[in-house]
PAGU-118977 format. One record per residue (C-alpha): residue number from 1; y negated, z, x negated; residue in one letter. Coordinates in Angstrom, 3 decimals, padded with zeros to 6 digits. Example, Ala and Ser with C-alpha at 12.3 -4.5 7.8 and 13.67 -1.06 7.14 Angstrom:
2
@k: 1 | v: 004.500 | w: 007.800 | u: -012.300 | r: a
@k: 2 | v: 001.060 | w: 007.140 | u: -013.670 | r: s
This chain:
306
@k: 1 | v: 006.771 | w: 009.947 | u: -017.369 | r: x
@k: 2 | v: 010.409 | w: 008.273 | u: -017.506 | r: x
@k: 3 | v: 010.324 | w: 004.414 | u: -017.342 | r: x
@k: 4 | v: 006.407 | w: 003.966 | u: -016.858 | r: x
@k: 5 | v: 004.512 | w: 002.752 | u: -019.767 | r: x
@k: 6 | v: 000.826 | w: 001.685 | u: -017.909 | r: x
@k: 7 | v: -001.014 | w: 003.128 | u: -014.969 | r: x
@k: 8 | v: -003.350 | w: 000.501 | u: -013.824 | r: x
@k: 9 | v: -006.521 | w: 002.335 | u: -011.651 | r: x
@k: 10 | v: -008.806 | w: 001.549 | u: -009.292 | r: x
@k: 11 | v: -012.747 | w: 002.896 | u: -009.784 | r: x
@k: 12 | v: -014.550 | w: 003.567 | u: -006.617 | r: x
@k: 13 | v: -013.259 | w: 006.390 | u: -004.696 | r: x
@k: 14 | v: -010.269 | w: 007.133 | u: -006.910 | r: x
@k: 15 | v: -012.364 | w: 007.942 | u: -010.426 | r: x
@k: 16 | v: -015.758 | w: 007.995 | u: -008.967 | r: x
@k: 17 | v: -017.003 | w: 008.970 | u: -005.424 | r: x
@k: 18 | v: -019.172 | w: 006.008 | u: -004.738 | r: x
@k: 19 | v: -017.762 | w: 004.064 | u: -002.359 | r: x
@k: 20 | v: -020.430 | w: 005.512 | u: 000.702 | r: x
@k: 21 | v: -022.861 | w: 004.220 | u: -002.089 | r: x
@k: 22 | v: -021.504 | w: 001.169 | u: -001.914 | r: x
@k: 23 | v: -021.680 | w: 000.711 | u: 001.990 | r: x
@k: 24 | v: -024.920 | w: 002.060 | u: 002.016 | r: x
@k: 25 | v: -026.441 | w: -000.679 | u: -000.277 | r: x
@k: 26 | v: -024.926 | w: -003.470 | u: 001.708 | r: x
@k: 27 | v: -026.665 | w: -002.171 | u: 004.870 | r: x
@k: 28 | v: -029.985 | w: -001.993 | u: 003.351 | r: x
@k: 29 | v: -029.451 | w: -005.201 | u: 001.496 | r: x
@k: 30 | v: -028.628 | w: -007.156 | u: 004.905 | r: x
@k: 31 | v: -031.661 | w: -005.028 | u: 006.222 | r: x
@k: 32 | v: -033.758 | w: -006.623 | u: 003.620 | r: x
@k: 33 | v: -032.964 | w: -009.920 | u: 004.254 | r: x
@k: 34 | v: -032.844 | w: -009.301 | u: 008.535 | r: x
@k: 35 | v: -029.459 | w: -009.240 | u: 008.782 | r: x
@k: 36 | v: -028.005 | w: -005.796 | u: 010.982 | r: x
@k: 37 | v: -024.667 | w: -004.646 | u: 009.975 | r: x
@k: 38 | v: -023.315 | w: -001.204 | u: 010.864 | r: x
@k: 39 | v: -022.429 | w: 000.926 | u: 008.692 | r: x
@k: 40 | v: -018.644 | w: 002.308 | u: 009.625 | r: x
@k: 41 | v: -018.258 | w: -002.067 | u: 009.666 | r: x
@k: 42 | v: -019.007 | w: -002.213 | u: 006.319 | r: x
@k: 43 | v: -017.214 | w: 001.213 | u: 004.981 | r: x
@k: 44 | v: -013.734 | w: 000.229 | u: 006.497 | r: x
@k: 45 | v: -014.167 | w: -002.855 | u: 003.785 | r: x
@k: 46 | v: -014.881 | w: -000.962 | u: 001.113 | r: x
@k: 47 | v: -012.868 | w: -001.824 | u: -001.167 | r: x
@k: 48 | v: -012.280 | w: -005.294 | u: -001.228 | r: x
@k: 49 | v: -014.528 | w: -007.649 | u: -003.146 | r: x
@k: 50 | v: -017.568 | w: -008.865 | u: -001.865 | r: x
@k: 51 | v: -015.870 | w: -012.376 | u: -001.803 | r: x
@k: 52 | v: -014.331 | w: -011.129 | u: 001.406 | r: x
@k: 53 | v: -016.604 | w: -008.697 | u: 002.527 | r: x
@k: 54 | v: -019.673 | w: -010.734 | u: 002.952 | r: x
@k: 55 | v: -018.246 | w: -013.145 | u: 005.431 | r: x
@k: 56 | v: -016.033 | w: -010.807 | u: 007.419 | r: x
@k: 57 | v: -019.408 | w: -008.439 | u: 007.930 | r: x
@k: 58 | v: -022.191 | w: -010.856 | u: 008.179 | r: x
@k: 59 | v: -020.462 | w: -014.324 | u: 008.569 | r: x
@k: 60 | v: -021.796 | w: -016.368 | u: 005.628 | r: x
@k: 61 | v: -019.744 | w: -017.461 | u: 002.470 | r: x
@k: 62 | v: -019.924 | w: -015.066 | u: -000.350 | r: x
@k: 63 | v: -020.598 | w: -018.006 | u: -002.506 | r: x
@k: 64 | v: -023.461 | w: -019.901 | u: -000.511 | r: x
@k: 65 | v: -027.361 | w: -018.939 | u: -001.288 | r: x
@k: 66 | v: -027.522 | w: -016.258 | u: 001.274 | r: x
@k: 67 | v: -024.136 | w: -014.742 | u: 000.192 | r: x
@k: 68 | v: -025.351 | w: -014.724 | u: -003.281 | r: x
@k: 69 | v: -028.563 | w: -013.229 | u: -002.395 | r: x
@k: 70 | v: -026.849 | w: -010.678 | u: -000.430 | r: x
@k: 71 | v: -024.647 | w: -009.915 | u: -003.276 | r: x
@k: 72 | v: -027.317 | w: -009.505 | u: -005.647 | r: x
@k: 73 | v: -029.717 | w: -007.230 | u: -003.622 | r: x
@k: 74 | v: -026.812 | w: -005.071 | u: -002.966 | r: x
@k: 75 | v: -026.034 | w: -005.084 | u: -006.437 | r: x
@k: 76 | v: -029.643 | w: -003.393 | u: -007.350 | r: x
@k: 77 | v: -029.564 | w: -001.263 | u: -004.736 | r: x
@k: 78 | v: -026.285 | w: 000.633 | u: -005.856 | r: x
@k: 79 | v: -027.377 | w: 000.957 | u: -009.009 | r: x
@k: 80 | v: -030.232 | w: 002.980 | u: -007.964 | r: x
@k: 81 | v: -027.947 | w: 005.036 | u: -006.371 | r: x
@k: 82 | v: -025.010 | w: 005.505 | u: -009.502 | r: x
@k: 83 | v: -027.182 | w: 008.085 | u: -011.177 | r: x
@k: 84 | v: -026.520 | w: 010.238 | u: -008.673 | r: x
@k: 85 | v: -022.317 | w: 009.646 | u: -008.154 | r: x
@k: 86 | v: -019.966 | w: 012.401 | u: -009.055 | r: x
@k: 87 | v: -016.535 | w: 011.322 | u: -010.620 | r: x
@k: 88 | v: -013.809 | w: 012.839 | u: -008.083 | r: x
@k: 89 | v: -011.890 | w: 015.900 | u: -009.031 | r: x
@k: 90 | v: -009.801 | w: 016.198 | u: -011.950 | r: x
@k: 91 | v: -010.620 | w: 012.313 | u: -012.848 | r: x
@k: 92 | v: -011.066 | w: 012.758 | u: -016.573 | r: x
@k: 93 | v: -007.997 | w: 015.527 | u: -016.808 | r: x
@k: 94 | v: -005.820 | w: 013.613 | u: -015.429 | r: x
@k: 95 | v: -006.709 | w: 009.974 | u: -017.459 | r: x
@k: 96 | v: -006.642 | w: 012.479 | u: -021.044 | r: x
@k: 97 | v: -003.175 | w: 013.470 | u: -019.428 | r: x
@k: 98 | v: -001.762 | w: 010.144 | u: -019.044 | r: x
@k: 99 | v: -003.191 | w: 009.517 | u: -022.451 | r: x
@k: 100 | v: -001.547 | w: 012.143 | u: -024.420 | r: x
@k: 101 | v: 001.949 | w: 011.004 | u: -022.697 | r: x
@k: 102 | v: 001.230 | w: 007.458 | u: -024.323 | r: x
@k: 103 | v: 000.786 | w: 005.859 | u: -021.426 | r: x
@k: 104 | v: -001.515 | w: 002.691 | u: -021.260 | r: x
@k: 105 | v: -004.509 | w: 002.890 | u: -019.036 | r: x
@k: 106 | v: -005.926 | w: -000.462 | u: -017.360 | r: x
@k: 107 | v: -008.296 | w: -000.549 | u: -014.690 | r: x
@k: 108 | v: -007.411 | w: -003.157 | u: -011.849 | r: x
@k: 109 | v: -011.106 | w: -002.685 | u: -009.676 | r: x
@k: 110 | v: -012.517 | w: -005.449 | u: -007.329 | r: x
@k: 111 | v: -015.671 | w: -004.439 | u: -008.638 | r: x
@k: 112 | v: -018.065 | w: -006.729 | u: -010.612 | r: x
@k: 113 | v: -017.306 | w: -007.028 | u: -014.891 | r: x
@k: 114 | v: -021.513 | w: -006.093 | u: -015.463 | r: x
@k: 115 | v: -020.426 | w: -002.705 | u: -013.220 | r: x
@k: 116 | v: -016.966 | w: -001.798 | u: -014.592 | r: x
@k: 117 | v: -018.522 | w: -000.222 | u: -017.933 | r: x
@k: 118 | v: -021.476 | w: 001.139 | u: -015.619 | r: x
@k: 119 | v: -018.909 | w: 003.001 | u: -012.975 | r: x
@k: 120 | v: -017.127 | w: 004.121 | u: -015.752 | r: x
@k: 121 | v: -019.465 | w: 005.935 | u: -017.694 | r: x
@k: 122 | v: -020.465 | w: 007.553 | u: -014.142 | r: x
@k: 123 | v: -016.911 | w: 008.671 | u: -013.744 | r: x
@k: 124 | v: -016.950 | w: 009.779 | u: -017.243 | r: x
@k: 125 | v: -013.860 | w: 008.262 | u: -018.487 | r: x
@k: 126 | v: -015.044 | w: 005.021 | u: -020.275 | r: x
@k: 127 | v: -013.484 | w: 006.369 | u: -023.697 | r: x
@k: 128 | v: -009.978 | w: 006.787 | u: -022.508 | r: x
@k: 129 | v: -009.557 | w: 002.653 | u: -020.659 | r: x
@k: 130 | v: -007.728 | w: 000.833 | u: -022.990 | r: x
@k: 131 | v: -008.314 | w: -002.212 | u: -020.958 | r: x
@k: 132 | v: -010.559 | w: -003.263 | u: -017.687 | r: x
@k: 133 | v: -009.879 | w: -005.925 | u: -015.267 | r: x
@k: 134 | v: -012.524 | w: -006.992 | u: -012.672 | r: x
@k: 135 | v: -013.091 | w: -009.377 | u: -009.879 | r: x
@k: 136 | v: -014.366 | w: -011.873 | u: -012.822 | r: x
@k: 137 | v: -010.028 | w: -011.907 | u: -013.790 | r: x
@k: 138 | v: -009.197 | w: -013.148 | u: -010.366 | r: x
@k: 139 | v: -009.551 | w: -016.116 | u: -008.013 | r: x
@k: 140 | v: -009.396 | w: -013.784 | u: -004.993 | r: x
@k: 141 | v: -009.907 | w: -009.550 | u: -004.750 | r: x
@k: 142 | v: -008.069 | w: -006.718 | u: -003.159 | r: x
@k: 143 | v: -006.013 | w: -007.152 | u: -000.789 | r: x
@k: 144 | v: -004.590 | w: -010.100 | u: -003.092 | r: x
@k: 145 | v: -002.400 | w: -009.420 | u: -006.170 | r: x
@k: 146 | v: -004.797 | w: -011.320 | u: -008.777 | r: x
@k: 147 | v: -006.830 | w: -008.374 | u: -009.957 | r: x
@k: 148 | v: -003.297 | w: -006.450 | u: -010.554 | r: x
@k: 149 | v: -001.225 | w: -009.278 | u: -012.101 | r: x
@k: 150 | v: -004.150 | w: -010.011 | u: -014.430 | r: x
@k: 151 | v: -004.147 | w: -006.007 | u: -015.253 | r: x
@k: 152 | v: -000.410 | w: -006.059 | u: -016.120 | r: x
@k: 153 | v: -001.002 | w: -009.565 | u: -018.451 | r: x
@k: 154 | v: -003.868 | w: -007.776 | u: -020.348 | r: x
@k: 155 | v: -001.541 | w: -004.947 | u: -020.597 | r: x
@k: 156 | v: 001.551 | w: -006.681 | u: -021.607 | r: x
@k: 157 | v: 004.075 | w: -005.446 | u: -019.574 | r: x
@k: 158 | v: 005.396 | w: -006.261 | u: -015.634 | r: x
@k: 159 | v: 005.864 | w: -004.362 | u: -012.504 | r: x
@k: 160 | v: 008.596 | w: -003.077 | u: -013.154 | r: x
@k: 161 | v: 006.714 | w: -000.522 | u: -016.296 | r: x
@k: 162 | v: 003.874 | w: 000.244 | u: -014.415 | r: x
@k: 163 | v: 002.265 | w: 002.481 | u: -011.590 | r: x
@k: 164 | v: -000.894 | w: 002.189 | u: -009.879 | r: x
@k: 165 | v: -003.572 | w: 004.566 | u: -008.549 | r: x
@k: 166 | v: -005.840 | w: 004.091 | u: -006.295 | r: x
@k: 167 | v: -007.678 | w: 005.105 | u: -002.420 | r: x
@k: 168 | v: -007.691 | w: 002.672 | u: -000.368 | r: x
@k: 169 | v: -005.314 | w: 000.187 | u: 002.123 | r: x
@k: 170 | v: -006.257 | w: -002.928 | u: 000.120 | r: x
@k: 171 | v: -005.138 | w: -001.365 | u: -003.667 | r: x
@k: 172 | v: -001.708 | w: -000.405 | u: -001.540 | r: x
@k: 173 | v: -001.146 | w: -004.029 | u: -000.228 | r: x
@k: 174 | v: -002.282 | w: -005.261 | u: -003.730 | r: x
@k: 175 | v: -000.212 | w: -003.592 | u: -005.762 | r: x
@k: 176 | v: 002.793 | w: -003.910 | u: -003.802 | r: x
@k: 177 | v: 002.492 | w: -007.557 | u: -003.561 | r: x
@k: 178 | v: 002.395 | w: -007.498 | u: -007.141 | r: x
@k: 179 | v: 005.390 | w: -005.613 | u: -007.490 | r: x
@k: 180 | v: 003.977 | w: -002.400 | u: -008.542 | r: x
@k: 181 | v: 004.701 | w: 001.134 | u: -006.439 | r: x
@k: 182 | v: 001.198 | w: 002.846 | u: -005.788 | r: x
@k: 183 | v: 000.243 | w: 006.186 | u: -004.918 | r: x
@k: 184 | v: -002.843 | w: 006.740 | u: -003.520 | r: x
@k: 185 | v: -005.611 | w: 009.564 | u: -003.158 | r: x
@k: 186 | v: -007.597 | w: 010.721 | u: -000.139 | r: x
@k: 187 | v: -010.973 | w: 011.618 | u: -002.095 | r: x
@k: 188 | v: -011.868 | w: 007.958 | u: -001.558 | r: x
@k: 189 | v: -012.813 | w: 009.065 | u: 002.471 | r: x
@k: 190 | v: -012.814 | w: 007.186 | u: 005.823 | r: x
@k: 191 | v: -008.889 | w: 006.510 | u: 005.299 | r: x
@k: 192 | v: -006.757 | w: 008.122 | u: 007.439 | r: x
@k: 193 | v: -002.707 | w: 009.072 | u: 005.708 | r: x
@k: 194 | v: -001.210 | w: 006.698 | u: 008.091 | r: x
@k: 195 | v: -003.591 | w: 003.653 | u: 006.573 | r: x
@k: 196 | v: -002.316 | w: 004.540 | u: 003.227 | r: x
@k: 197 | v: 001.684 | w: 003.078 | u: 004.395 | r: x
@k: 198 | v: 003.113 | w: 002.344 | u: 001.613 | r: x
@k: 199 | v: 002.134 | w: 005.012 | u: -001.005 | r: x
@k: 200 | v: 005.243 | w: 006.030 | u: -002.735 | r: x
@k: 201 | v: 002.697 | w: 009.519 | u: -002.612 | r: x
@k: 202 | v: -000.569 | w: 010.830 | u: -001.234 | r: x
@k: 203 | v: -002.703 | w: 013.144 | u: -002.986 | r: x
@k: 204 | v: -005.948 | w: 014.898 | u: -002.753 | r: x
@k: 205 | v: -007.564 | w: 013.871 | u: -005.513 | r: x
@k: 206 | v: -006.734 | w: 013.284 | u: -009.637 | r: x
@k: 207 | v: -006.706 | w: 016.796 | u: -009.903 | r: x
@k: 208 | v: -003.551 | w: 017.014 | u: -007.836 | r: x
@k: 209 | v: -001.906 | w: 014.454 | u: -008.870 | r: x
@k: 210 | v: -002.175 | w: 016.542 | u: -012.570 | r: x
@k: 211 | v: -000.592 | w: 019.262 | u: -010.699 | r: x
@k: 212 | v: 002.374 | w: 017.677 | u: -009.921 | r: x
@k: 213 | v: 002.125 | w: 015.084 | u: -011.675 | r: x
@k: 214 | v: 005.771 | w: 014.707 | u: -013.626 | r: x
@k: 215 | v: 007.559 | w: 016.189 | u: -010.338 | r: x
@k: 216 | v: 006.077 | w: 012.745 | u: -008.272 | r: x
@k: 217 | v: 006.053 | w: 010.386 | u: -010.693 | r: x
@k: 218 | v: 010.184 | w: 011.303 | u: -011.970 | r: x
@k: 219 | v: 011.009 | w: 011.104 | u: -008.142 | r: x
@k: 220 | v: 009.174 | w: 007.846 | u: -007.479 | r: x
@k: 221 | v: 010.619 | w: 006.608 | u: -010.052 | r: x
@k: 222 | v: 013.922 | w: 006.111 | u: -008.155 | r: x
@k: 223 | v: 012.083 | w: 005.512 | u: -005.510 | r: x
@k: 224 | v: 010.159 | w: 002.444 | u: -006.254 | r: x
@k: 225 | v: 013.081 | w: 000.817 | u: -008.099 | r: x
@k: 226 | v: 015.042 | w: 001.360 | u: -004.810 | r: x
@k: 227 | v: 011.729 | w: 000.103 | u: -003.060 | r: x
@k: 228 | v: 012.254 | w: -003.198 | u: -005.288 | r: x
@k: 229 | v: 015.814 | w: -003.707 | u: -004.975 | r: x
@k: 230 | v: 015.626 | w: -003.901 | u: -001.146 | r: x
@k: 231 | v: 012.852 | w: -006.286 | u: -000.931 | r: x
@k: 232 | v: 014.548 | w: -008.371 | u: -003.129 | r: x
@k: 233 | v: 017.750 | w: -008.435 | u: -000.782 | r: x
@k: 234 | v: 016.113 | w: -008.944 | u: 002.303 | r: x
@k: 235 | v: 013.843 | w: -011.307 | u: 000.845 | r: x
@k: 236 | v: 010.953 | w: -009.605 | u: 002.852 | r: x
@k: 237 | v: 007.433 | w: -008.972 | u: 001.397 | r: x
@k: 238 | v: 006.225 | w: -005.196 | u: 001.915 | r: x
@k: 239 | v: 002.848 | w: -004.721 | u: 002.446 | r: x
@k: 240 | v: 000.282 | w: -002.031 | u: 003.255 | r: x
@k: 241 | v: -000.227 | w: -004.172 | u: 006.562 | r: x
@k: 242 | v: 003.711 | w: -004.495 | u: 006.989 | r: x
@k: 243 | v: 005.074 | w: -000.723 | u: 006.627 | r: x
@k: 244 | v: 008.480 | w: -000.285 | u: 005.605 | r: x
@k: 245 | v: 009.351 | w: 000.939 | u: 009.047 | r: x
@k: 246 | v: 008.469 | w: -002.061 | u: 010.561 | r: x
@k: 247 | v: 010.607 | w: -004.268 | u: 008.395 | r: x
@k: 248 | v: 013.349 | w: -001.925 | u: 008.957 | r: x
@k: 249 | v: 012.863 | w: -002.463 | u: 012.740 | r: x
@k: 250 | v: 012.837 | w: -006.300 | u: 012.317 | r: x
@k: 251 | v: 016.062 | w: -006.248 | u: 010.591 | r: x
@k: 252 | v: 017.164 | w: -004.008 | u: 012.881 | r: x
@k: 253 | v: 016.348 | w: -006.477 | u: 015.774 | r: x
@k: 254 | v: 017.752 | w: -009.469 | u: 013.664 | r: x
@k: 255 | v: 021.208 | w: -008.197 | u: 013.281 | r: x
@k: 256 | v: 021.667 | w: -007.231 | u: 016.852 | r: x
@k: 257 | v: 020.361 | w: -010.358 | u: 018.143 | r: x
@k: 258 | v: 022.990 | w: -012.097 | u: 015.722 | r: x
@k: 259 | v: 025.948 | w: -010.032 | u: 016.724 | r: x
@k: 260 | v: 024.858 | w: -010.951 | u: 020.534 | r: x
@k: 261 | v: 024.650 | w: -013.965 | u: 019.982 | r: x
@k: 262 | v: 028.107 | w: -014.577 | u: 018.058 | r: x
@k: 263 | v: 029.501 | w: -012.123 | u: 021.085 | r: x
@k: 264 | v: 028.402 | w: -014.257 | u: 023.586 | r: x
@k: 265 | v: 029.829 | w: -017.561 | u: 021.709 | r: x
@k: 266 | v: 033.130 | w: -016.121 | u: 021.267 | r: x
@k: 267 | v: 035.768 | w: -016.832 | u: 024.386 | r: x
@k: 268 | v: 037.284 | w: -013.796 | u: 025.723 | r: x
@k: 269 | v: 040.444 | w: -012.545 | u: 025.043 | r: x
@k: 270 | v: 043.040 | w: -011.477 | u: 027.093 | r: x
@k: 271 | v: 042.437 | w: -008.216 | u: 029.110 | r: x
@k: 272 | v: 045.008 | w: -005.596 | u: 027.659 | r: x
@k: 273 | v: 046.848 | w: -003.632 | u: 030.265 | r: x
@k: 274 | v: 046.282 | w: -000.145 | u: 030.071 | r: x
@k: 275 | v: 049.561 | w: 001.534 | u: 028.746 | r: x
@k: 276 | v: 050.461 | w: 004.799 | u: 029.953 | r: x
@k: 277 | v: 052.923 | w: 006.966 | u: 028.231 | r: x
@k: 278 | v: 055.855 | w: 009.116 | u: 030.072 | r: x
@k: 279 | v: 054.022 | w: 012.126 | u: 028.562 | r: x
@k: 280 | v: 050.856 | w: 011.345 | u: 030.464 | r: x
@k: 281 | v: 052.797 | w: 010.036 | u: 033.622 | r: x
@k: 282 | v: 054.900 | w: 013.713 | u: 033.874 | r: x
@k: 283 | v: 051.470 | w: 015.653 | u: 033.575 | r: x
@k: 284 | v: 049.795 | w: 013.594 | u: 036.297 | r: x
@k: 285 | v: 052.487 | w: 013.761 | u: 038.636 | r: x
@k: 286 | v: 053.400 | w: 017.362 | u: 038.307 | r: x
@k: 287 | v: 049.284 | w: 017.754 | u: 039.052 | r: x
@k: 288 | v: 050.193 | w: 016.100 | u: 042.390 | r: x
@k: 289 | v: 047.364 | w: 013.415 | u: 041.364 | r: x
@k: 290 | v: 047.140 | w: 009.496 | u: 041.849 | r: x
@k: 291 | v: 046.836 | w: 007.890 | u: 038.637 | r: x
@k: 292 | v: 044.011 | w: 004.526 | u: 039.410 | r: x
@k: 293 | v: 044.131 | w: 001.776 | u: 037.138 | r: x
@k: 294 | v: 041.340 | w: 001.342 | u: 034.655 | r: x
@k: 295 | v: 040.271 | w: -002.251 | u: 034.938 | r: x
@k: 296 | v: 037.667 | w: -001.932 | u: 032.644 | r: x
@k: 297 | v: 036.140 | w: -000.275 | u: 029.561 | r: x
@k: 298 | v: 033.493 | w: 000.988 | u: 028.901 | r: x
@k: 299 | v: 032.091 | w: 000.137 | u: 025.549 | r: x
@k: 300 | v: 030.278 | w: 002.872 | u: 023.417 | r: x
@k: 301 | v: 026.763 | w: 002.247 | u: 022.993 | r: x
@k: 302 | v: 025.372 | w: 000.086 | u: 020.041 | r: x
@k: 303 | v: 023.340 | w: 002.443 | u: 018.088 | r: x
@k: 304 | v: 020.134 | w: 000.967 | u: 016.316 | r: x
@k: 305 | v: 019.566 | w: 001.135 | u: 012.631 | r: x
@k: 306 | v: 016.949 | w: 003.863 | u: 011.702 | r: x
């Protein structure tokens, strides 16, 4: 585990495979309260806080007496289904692991602080956290930074020691807005490899990321401090929404339309006469050919940065 010292982790769907649960109990609390809202609309979301949730599926402030209502009847309705929640593969093998190396484990979820201890326990890996953040640590959830910047405070290091895990597009964006390279698991469901952009890796579940654990976290390594360094430079932020190839295309498109532009501005020079030497002139005459003037050249094409 060269140059990490804390893996921060998300809960649902990366220790614990709850987050249909989760969907599930929103439906039936808008259902309660005779509000519709289908159920693929609220599983893309898992994973985000119900701060941004509520009013993207059923267009009412989280905060207001509906939203809270909402939030609350959800609340007892996933509960009644946590008894039932299997941790994902590998989850506790992986965290006693990570342990063992010395590494510092801090959970970064946009889950609720009276659930954290619950979830865990379900997952059954509340004796190896050393420390638990939850949406109660941040102004704002996943997909802002809060939840992970608060994680690496209680933890008492910065980005540049630490590594998160988690399953879903919003943890990527997160933690790479915070500075911190993620890799990402696909036991979480409904997420498709390409929605993960951004994952230094992608792994089944815990379990294989145990299995090759030191071989992806020793590469990454290089990898996310190469990640940084380019960021920095370009001054562009990378996020889940904004893959790396994308940025790469922008600056791509940047520099050409500079150099075009600068082109255009400059006067042009002379033409250069085309100079022909006796060599040449001997072998094209004994050929019995007509030498035509070149009047112009042709340029070689501009090729476009990968």
């Amino acid at each position: 585990m060269p140059g990490f010292r804390v893996v921060l982790l998300d809960i649902d769907g990366t220790l614990l495979l709850s987050n249909d649960a989760h969907a599930r109990a929103f439906v039936e609390a808008g259902e309660s309260m005779g509000l519709t809202a289908a159920f693929v609309s609220v599983r893309r979301l898992i994973g985000k806080g119900s701060d941004k949730l509520i009013p993207e599926v059923f267009g009412f402030d989280a905060e207001s007496e509906p939203g809270k209502k909402l939030d609350e009847a959800k609340g007892r309705i996933f509960r009644s289904y946590l008894p039932s929640l299997q941790p994902t593969r590998g989850a506790r093998e992986l965290l006693s692991k990570l342990r063992n190396d010395g590494i510092q484990l801090v959970v970064a979820t946009s889950a609720g602080k009276e659930d954290v201890s619950l979830l865990l326990k379900q997952a059954g890996v509340i004796d190896l956290i050393d420390q638990t953040t939850s949406s109660d640590d941040a102004e704002s959830s996943k997909p802002e930074p809060d939840i992970i910047q608060a994680a690496l405070r209680k933890a008492g290091e910065d980005s540049r020691e630490a590594l998160m895990i988690g399953d879903t597009p919003y943890d990527v964006e997160a933690a790479l807005r915070a500075g911190v390279p993620i890799i990402t698991v696909r036991c979480g469901g409904f997420w498709e490899d390409a929605d993960l952009c951004g994952s230094l890796s992608i792994f089944n579940d815990p379990a294989d990321i145990r299995a090759h654990f030191e071989f992806s976290l020793g590469q990454n390594r290089h990898m996310a401090n190469k990640t940084r360094k380019n960021a920095k430079s370009s001054g562009i932020l990378v996020t889940a929404a904004t893959s790396i190839g994308k940025v790469a295309g922008k600056i791509a498109g940047l520099v050409s339309r500079r150099s075009t532009e600068e082109a255009a501005a400059k006067p042009p020079g002379p033409r250069k006469k085309k100079v022909q030497t006796s060599a040449k002139k001997k072998t094209v005459k004994k050929a019995g050919l007509s030498q035509k003037p070149n009047g112009t050249a042709k340029s070689p094409s501009r090729k476009r940065k990968p």
